[in-house]
C-alpha positions in Angstrom: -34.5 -10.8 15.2 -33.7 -8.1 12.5 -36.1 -7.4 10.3 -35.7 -8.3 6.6 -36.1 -8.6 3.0 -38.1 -11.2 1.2 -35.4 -13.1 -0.8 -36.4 -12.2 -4.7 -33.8 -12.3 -7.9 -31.6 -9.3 -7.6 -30.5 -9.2 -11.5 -29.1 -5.7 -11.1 -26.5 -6.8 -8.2 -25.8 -10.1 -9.9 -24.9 -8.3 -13.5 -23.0 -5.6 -11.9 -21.1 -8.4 -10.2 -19.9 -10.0 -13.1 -19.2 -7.1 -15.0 -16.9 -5.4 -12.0 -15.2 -8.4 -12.2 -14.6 -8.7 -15.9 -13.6 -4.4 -15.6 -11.3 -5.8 -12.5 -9.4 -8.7 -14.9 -9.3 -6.2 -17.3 -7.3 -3.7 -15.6 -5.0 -6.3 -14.6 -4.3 -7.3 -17.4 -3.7 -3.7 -18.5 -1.1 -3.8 -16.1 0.4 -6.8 -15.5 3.5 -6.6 -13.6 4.2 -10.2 -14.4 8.1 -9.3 -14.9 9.5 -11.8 -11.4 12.6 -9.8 -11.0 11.8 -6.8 -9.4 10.3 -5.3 -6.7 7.1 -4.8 -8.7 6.3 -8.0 -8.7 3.2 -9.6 -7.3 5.0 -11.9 -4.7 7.3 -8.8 -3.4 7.7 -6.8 -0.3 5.2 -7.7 2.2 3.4 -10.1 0.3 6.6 -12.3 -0.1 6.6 -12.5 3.7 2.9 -13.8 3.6 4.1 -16.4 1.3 7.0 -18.0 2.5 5.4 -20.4 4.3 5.0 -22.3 1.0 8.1 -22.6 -0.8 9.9 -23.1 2.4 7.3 -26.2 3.7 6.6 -27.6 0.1 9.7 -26.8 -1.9 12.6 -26.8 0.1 11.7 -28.1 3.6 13.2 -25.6 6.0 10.9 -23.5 7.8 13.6 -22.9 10.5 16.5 -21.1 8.4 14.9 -20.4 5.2 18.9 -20.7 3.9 17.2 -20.4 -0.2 16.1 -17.2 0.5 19.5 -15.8 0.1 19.5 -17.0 -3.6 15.7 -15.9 -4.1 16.9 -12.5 -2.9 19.4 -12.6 -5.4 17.7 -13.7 -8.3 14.2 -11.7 -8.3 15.3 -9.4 -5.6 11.5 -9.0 -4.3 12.7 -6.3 -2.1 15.1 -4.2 -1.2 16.2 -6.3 2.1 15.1 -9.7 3.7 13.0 -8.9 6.3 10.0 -10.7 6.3 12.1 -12.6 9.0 14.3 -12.2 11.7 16.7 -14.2 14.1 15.4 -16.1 17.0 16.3 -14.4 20.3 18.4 -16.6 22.3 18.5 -19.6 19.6 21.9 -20.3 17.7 22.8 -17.8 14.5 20.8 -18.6 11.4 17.8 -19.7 13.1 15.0 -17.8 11.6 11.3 -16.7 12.4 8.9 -15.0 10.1 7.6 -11.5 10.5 3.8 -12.2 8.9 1.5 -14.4 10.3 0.2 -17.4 8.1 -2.9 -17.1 7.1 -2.8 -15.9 3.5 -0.4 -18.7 3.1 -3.4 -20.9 3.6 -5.7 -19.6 1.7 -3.0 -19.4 -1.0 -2.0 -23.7 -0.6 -4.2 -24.3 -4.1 -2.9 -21.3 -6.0 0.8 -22.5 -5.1 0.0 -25.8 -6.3 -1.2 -24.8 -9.6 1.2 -22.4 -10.3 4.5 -25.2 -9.4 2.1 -27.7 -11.9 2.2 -25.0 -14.5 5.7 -24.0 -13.9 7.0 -28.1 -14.3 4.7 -28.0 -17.6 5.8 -25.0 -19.1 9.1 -25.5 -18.1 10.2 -22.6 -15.9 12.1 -23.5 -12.5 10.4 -25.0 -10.2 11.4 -22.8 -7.2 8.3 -21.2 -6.1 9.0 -17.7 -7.2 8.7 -17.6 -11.3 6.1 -16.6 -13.2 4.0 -19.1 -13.0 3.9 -19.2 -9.0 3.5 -15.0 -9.3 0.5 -15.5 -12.0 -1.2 -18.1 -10.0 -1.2 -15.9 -7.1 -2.4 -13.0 -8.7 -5.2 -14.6 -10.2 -5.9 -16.4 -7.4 -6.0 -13.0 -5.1 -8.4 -11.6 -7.7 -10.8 -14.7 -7.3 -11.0 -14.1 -3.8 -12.2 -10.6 -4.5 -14.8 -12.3 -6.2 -15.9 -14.7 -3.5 -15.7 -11.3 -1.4 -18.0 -8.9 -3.2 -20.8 -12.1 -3.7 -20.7 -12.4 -0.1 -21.0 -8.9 0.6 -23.9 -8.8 -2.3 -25.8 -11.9 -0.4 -25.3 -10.1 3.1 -26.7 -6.8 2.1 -29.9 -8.0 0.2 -31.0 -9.6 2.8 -31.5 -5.4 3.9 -31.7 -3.2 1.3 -32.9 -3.2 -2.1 -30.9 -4.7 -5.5 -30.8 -1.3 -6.4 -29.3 -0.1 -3.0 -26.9 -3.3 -3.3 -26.0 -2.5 -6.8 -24.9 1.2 -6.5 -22.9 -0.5 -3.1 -20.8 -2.6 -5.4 -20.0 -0.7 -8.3 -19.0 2.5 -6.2 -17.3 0.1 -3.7 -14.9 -0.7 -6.3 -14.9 2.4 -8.5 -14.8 4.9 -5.7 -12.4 3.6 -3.1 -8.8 2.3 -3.1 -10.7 -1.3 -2.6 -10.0 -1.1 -6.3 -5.9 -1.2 -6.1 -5.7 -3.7 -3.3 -7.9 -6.2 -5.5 -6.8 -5.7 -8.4 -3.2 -4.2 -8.6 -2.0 -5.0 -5.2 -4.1 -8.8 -4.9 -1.2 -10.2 -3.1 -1.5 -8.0 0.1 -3.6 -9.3 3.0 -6.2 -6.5 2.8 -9.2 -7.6 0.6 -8.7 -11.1 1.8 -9.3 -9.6 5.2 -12.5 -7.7 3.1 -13.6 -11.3 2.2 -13.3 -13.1 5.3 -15.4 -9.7 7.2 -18.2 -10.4 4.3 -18.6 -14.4 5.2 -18.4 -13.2 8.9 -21.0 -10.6 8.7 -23.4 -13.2 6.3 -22.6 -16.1 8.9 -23.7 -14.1 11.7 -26.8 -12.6 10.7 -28.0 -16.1 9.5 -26.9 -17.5 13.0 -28.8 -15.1 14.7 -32.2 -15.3 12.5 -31.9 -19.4 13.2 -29.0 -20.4 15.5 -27.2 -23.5 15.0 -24.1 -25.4 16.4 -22.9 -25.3 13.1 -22.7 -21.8 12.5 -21.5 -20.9 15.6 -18.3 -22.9 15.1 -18.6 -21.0 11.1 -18.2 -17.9 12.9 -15.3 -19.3 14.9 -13.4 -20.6 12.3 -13.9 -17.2 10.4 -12.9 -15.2 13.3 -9.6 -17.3 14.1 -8.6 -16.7 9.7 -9.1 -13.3 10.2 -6.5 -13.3 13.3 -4.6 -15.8 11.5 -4.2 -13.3 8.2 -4.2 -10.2 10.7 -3.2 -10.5 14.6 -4.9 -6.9 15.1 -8.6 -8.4 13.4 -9.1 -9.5 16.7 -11.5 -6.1 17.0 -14.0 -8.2 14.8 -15.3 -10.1 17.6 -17.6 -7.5 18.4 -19.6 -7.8 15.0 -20.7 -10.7 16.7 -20.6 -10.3 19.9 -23.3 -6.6 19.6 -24.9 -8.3 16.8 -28.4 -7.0 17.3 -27.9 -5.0 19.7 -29.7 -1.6 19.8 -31.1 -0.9 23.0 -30.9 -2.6 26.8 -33.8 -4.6 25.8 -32.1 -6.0 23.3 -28.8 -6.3 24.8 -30.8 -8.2 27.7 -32.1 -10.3 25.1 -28.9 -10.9 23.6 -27.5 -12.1 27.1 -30.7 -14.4 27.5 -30.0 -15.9 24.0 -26.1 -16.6 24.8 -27.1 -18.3 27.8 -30.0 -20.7 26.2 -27.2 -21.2 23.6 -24.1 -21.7 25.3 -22.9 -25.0 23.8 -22.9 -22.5 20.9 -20.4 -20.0 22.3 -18.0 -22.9 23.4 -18.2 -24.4 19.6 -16.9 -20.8 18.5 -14.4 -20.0 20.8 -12.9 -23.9 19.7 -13.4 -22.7 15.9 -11.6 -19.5 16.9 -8.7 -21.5 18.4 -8.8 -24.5 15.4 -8.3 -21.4 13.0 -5.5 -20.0 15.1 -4.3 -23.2 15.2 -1.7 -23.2 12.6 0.5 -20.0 13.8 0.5 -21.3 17.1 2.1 -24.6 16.0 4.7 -22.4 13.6 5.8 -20.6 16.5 6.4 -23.2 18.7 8.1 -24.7 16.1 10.7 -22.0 15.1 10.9 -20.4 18.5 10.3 -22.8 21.3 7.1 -20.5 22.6 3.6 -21.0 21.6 2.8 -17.1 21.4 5.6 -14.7 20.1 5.7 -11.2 18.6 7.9 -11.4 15.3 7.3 -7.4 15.0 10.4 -6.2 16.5 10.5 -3.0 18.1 7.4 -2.0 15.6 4.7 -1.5 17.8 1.5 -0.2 18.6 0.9 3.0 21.1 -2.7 2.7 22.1 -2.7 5.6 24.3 -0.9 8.1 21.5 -3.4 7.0 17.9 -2.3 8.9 15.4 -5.8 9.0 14.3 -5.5 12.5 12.6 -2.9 11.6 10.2 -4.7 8.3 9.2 -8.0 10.2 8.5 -6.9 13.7 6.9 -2.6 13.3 6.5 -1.5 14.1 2.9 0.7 11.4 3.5 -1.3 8.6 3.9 -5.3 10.2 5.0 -7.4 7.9 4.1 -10.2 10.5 3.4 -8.1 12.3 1.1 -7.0 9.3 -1.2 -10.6 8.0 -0.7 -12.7 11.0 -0.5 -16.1 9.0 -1.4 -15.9 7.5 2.0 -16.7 10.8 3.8 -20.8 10.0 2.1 -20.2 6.7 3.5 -19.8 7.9 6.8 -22.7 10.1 6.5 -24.5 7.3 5.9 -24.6 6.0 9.8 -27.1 8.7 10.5 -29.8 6.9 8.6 -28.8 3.3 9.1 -29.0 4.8 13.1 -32.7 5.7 12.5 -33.6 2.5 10.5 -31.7 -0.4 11.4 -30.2 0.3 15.0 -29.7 -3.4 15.8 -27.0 -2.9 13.1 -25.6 0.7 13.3 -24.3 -0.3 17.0 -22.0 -3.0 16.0 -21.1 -1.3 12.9 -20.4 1.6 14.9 -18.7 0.3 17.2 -16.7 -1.8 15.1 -15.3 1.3 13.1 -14.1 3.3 16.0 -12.8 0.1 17.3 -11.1 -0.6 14.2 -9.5 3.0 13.9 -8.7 2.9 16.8 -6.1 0.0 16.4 -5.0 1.1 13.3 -4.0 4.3 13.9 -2.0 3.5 17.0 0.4 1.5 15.3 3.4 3.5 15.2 3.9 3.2 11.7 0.6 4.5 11.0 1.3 5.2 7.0 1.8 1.6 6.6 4.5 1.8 4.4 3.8 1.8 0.4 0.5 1.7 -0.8 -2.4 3.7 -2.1 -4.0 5.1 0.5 -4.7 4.3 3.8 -4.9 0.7 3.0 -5.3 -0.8 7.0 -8.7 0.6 6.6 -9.6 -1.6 3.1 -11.2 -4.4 4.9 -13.2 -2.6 7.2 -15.3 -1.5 4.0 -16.9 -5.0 4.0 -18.7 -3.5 7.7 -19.2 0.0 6.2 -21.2 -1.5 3.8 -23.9 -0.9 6.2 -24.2 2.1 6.6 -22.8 2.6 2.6 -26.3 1.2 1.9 -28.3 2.5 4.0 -27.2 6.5 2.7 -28.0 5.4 -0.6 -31.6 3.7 0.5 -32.0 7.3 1.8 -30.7 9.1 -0.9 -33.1 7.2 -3.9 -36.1 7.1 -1.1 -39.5 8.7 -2.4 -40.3 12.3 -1.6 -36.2 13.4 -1.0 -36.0 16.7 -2.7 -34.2 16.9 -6.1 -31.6 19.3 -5.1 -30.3 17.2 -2.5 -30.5 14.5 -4.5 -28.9 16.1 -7.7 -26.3 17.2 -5.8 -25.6 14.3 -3.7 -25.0 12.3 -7.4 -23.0 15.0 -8.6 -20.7 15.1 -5.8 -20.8 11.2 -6.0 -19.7 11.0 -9.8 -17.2 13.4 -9.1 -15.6 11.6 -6.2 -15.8 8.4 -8.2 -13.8 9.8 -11.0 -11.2 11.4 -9.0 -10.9 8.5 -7.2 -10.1 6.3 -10.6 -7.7 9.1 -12.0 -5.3 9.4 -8.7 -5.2 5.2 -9.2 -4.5 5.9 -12.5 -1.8 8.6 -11.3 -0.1 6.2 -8.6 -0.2 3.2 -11.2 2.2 5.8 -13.4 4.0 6.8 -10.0 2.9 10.1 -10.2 1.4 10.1 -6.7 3.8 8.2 -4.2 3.8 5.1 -2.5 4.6 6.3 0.6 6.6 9.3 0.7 3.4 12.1 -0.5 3.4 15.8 1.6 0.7 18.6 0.9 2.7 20.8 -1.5 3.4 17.6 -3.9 -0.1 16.7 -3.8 -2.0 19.7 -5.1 1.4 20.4 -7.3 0.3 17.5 -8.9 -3.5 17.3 -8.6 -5.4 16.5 -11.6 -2.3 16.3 -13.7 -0.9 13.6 -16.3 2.9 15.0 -17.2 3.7 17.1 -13.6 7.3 19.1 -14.6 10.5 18.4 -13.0 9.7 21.0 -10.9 6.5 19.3 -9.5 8.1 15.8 -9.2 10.9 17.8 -6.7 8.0 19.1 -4.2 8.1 15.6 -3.1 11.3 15.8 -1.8 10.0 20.1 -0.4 12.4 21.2 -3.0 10.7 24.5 -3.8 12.6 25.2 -7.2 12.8 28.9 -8.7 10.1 31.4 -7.4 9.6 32.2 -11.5 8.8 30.6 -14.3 11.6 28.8 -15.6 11.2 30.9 -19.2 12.3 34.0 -17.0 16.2 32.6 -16.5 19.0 32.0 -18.6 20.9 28.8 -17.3 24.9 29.4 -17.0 27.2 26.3 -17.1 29.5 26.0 -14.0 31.3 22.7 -14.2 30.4 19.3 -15.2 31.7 15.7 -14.4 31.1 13.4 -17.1 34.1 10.4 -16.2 35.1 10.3 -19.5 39.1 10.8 -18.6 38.5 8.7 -15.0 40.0 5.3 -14.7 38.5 2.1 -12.5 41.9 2.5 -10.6 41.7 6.3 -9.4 38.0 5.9 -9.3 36.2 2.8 -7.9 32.4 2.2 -8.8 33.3 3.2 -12.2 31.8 0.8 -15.2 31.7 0.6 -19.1 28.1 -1.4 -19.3 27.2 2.2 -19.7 27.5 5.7 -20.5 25.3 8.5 -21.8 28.2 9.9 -24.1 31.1 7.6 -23.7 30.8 4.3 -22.0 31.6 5.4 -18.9 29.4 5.7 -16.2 29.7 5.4 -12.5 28.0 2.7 -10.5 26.0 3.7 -7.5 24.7 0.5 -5.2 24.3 0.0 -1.1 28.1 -0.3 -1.1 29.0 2.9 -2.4 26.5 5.5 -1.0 28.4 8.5 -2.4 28.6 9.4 -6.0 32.3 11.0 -6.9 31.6 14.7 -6.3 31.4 18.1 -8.5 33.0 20.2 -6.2 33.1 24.0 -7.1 34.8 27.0 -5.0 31.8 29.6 -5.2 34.3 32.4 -5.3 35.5 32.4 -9.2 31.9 31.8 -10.1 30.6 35.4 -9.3 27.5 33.9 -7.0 26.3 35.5 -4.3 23.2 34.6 -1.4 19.9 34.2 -2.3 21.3 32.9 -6.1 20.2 30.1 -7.7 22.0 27.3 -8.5 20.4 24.0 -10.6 22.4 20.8 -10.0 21.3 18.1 -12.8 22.7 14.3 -13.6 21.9 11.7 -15.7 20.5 8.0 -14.5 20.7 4.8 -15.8 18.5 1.8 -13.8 16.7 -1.0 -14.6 13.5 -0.7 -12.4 13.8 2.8 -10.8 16.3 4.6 -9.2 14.5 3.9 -6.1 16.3 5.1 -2.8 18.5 7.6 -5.2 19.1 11.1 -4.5 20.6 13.9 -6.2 22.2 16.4 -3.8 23.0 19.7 -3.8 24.8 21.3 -0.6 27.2 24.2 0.2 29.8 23.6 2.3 32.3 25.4 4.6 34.9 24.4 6.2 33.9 20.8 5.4 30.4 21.3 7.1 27.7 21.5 4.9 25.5 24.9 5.7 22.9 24.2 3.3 22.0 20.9 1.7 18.9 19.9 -0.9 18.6 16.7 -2.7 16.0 15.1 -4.7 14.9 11.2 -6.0 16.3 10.2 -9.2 13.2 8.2 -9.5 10.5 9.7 -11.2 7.6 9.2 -12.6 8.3 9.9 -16.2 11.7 7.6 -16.1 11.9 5.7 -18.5 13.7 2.0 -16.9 17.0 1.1 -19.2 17.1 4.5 -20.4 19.0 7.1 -19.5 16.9 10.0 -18.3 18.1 13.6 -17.0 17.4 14.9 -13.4 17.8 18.5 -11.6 17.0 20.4 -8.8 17.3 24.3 -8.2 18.0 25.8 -5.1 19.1 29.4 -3.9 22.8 29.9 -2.4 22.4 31.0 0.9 22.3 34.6 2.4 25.7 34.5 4.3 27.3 32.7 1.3 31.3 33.5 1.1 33.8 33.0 -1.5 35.8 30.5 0.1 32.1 27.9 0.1 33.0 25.5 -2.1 29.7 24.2 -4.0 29.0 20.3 -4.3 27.1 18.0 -6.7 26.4 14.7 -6.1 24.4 11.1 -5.5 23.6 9.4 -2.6 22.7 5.8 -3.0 20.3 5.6 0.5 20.4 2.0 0.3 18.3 2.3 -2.9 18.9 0.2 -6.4 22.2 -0.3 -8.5 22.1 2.4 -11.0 24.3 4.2 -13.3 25.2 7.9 -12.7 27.0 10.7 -15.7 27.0 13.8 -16.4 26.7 15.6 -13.2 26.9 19.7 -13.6 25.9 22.5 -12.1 24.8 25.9 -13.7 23.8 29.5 -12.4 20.2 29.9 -13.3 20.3 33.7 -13.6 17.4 36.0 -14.4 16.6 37.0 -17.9 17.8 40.9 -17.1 21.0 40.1 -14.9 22.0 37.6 -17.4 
């Protein structure tokens, strides 16, 4: 058996608790995002896929062809296509399976009914996706964190001091992006993951100090949620399984113990099945099979991890968006000399665990703060969180190492909560980030134009803007166009006149500014700055701007930025450009082109595009 604590109050832990969770509420309520019809949403994206078990079982009773979601697609348009399902292989057109598996839909069943009471009494439509439903769910997601971070607080005292456990919690969720996927992001699967790895870390140490039938199947059913939220949480079973574990005595003992208790292991493998259960019986229903892989042709490539990118990638590294974890992982050195029973499991769980993630070929995960596969895992690495910081405040350490341990601590902390405050104001990117945009932009609140275009490796002018003198070239504004010679073109808006043209998934080129580079006087290695104006509702999301020289109708040099950026304004119109140097073997017959490229992106509202000659100061 481990050796631990005395149960006594642990005030500190249970006050830091409450007020993490009051800061938590706070913040979402700072940003609420409780606007249903866009992609910003909480039941958007991914998390609408998690939840469409509900509306389609309770509201309109078809879990085989989900034929409302065309009309939720239209009215709240929760993402930019539907799919959070696909067709059926081999079953007749229309027949539909879902992508996610179902277990947040489960835990969600009491959230969903409480949000379709409130939307019947407050009088919004009953449909499963208004606000009600998405507030509900939000709140609901946050309470969850809650039940998390008490089970994790109950697991670790039983360890390490309420000090220890204290400084665990608050930097937990002040110091890693825990913090956006319980707060801002509630709806994804990834702290409810966190939640389920507390109860299963708390169930087994209990089950192992005094083992009972009852726990055992606990541990089951926890383990089958966990699969049934996440397929790939199937790597927790070793918590379990080398629970205890620290040498070949123990791991004999271990063995002896499984033996003596085997009417135990059969009770969780059945709780592991019961909790699995529910998918099972979905799939059979909607495809015929009791096991089927709704993923597509996204899969993992176990023998290829892209385990570099996940840990240290600009993109998406999960120790450069959450650089406090690189103390954490210091911290299974002394959990290794004090507790070894629980720095093998842990250990082995973590390089499990990254394993997996990082060989799934989409390894970034697609939008998100962070490397967010990784977020639940921190319920685990709260061992060895704890036990760095039991060494740390431990008599006798030395006060430089200590001193500068905090320091570096309170530092990491902050610069965690300023880049959540910077990707809450789309400063740093949900999924498209590269090394020259991120230190462009490091520790900044208003990046320039110029910075925002390092996103798309625009490099802009090698000087300061102050040193050039721009030169108008041309300019299309449609104000002399007409809907019949020009189709996409619209009078809901205009930045002069109240004309503008219309740029959707059915128009992906913008009417052109086309310029023979001849008359102009340019020559190679010049630099040219194409601009526009846009006009969207929620982002120009999926927008580009595009600059590209052309000869002999091939383009030999081509640049193009988003129209999205972070200091957009949404219903406003808001100016956009991009410089870029002509190049070397430029002739006079290139003919020089301005224009937008709708890449499947939103509807938005494109005038004034123009190009000038951005010359320098003395040649001008």
């Amino acid at each position: 058996m481990l050796p631990r604590l005395p149960a006594t109050r642990a005030p500190y832990s249970l006050l830091a608790l409450l007020l993490l969770f009051a800061l938590m509420v706070q913040a979402r309520l700072w940003l609420p995002n409780w606007d249903t019809h866009n992609v910003l949403a909480v039941l958007s994206w991914d998390a609408l896929g998690y939840y469409l078990y509900l509306p389609a079982k309770f509201i309109y009773h078809d879990l085989s062809h989900l034929a409302f979601s065309a009309d939720i697609m239209r009215e709240y348009a929760p993402s930019s296509s539907f799919y959070q399902a696909s067709q059926v292989p081999g079953a007749p057109e229309g027949q539909l399976v879902m992508k996610y598996t179902a277990g947040l839909a489960v835990l969600w069943v009491p959230f969903f009914w409480l949000g379709h009471w409130a939307a019947g009494w407050l009088h919004y439509p009953q449909d499963g996706f208004s606000a009600p439903y998405q507030v509900a769910i939000g709140l609901g997601g946050m309470l969850y964190a809650l039940l998390g971070l008490g089970l994790l607080r109950h697991f670790l005292l039983r360890y390490f001091s309420d000090v220890v456990v204290t400084l665990v919690l608050v930097t937990l969720v002040l110091g890693s992006n825990y913090l956006e996927y319980s707060v801002f992001d509630s709806a994804m699967a990834h702290h409810y993951l966190f939640t389920g790895y507390a109860l299963l870390l708390l169930l087994t140490a209990r089950w192992h100090e005094r083992p009972t039938r009852l726990g055992a199947l606990g541990i089951g059913l926890t383990l089958g949620l966990l699969v049934l939220i996440r397929p790939s949480e199937m790597v927790a079973v070793v918590l379990p399984l080398l629970w205890g574990v620290g040498s070949g005595a123990d791991a004999r003992a271990k063995l002896a113990l499984l033996r003596q208790r085997w009417p135990d292991v059969g009770l969780l493998a059945l709780g592991g099945l019961l909790g699995v259960l529910p998918q099972l019986v979905y799939w059979h229903h909607a495809t015929g099979h009791w096991l089927f892989y709704s993923y597509g042709d996204q899969h993992f490539s176990f023998l290829k991890p892209h385990t570099w990118q996940v840990l240290f990638s600009f993109k998406k590294g999960w120790l450069i968006y959450s650089p406090f974890l690189l103390l954490v992982l210091a911290g299974f050195g002394p959990l290794w000399r004090r507790h070894r029973a629980l720095a093998v499991p842990a250990l082995v769980f973590f390089v499990l665990n990254l394993w997996v993630v990082s060989a799934w070929d989409i390894w970034w995960y697609g939008g998100g703060f962070g490397q967010r596969a990784l977020v639940q895992s921190y319920a685990v690495l709260a061992l060895p969180w704890a036990a760095g910081l039991a060494w740390l405040l431990a008599p006798g350490r030395r006060w430089v190492v200590r001193a500068a341990l905090i320091a570096a601590a309170v530092l990491l902390v902050d610069l965690n909560l300023f880049q959540h405050w910077q990707y809450q104001n789309a400063i740093i990117n949900s999924e498209g980030m590269n090394r020259r945009y991120y230190w462009a932009v490091f520790n900044k609140t208003q990046p320039s134009q110029a910075d925002f275009n390092q996103l798309d490796d625009a490099r802009g002018l090698p000087q300061p803007e102050r040193n050039y003198q721009p030169r108008p070239l041309g300019k299309l504004d449609f104000e002399q166009a007409t809907p019949e010679a020009m189709p996409g073109l619209s009078n809901e808006q205009g930045f002069y006149s109240r004309q503008a043209y219309r740029t959707d998934g059915s128009r992906p080129y913008s009417p052109a500014l086309a310029l023979p580079l001849g008359p102009t006087g340019l020559h190679g290695g010049d630099y040219v700055r194409a601009a526009c104006r846009v006009f969207s509702d929620y982002g120009a999301w999926g927008n580009k701007l595009v600059l590209s020289v052309e000869r002999d109708g091939k383009s030999i040099a081509w640049t193009g930025v988003s129209l999205q950026k972070p200091n957009s304004l949404n219903r406003s119109w808001n100016h956009v450009y991009v410089d870029a140097p002509l190049p070397a073997d430029t002739r006079p017959t290139d003919v020089l082109k301005v224009y937008v490229l709708n890449e499947g992106g939103s509807a938005s509202f494109i005038d004034d595009i123009e190009a000038s000659a951005m010359l320098p100061v003395a040649k001008w």
